[in-house]
C-alpha positions, -999 to +999 in steps of 0.1 A: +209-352+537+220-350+573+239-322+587+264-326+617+255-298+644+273-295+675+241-285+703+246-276+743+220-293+766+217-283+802+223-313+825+184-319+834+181-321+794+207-350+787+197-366+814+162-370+800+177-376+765+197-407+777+169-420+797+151-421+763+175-437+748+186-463+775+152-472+777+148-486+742+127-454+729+146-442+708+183-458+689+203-423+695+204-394+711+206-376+679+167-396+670+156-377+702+164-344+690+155-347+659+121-363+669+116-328+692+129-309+661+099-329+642+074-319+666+083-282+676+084-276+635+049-293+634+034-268+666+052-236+651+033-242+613+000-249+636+002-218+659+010-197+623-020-218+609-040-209+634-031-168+634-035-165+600-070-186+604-078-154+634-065-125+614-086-134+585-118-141+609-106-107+624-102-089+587-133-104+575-153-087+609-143-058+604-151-057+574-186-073+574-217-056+586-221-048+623-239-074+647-257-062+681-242-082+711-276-101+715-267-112+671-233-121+683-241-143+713-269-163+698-246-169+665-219-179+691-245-203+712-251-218+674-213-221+669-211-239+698-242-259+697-229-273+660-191-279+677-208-301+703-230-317+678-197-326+656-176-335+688-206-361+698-205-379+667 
């Protein structure tokens, strides 16, 4: 269903939007903002994602038994290590 929404740009923002669109990027100005509606929906559910991801790594260390810094930094070396590892291949 589509919904009929009457929206204020500044002037630097149309300006952009029709460029879009008179460059054969997009059929309608509408397709651009819905297109940036797609992807600001998309980066709000990942920055929840990735809160909820660092209050639960948060919840579970403080609830978990305590490491010395020297525990901590070589299990955050390893972390890393294995992240590089993964990123190589």
């Amino acid at each position: 269903m589509t919904v009929k929404s009457s929206i204020s740009l500044t002037d630097e923002q149309d300006a952009f939007v029709r460029s879009l669109v008179a460059a054969g990027r997009y059929p309608s100005a509408s397709a651009v903002l819905q297109q940036g509606i797609d992807l600001l929906r998309r980066q709000v559910e990942a920055d929840e994602a990735d809160v909820a991801a660092l209050r639960a790594i948060l919840r579970e260390r403080l609830e978990g038994p305590f490491l010395s810094a020297e525990a901590m930094s070589e299990q955050v070396e390893a972390m890393i290590a294995r992240k590089r590892r993964d990123v190589a291949s």
